[in-house]
N, C-alpha and C positions, 0 to 999 in steps of 0.2 A: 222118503224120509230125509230129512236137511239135518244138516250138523247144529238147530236150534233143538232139535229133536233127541238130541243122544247121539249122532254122528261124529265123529271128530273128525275132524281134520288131518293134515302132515306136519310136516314142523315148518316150512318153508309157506303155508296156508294161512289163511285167517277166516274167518264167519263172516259171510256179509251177509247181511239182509234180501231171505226174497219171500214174497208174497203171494201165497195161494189160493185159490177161494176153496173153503171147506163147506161141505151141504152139512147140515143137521138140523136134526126135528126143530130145532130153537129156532132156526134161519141160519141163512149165508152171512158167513164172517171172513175177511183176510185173516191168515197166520199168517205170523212170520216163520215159514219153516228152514229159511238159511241155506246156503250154498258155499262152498270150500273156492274161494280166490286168491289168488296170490298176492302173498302179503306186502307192505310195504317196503321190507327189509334187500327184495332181490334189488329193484330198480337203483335203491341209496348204495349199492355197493358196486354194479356196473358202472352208475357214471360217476361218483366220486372216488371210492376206496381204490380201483382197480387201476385208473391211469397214476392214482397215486404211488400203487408199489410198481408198476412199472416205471417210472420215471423213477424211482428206488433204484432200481436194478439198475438199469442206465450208468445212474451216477454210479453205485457200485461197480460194476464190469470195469468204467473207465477207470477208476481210483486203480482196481490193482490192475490193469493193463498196465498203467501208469509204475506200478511200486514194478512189476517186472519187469517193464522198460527203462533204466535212471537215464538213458542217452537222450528219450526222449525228450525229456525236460528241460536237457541240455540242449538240445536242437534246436527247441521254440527259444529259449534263451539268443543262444547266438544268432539265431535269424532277426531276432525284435535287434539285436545290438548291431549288426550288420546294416537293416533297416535304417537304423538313426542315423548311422553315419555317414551313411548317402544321400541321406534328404538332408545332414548339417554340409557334407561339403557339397552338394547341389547349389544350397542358400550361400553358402561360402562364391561357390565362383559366378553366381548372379551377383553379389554384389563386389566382385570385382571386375565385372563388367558395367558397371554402372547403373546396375537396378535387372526389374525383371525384362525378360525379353518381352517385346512391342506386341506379341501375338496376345498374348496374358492383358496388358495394360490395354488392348482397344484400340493402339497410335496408329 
């Protein structure tokens, strides 16, 4: 007896179509008498919904990592600020040598 027959299903199921050959006086006919498969529903939540709230999370953990560390944010600050001003006096004392050094230019 298939879930076309009064079977139901789970909630995670759906009815698919299967086909049996039934004997009777009249002749042989296919029924559909139905079989319990798994619905659509699981597959669309593996691979879309799931990497979605994990990558949720993610960004959340980071944010309050973040609010409970405020040095941290200071740190990436003065590192970029530190950063700039090496590569402006780098470019600063190439060009009071008179351009970039010969390895750079190819000469």
């Amino acid at each position: 007896m298939g879930c076309r027959q009064g079977c139901g299903c789970h909630w995670l199921e759906h009815c698919a179509p299967r086909y049996e050959l039934v004997r009777s006086r009249t002749g042989d006919q296919f029924v559909d008498v139905g079989y319990c498969a798994p619905s659509y529903f699981e597959p669309f939540v593996v691979t879309i919904l799931l990497p979605m709230v994990m990558l949720f999370f993610v960004i959340l953990i980071r944010h309050l990592f973040s609010l409970l560390d405020p040095s941290a944010s200071k740190l990436h600050t003065s590192a970029a600020a530190t950063f700039s001003a090496n590569v402006r006096a780098l470019c600063e004392s190439s060009k009071v040598k008179g351009g970039p050094p010969s390895a750079v230019t190819g000469q």
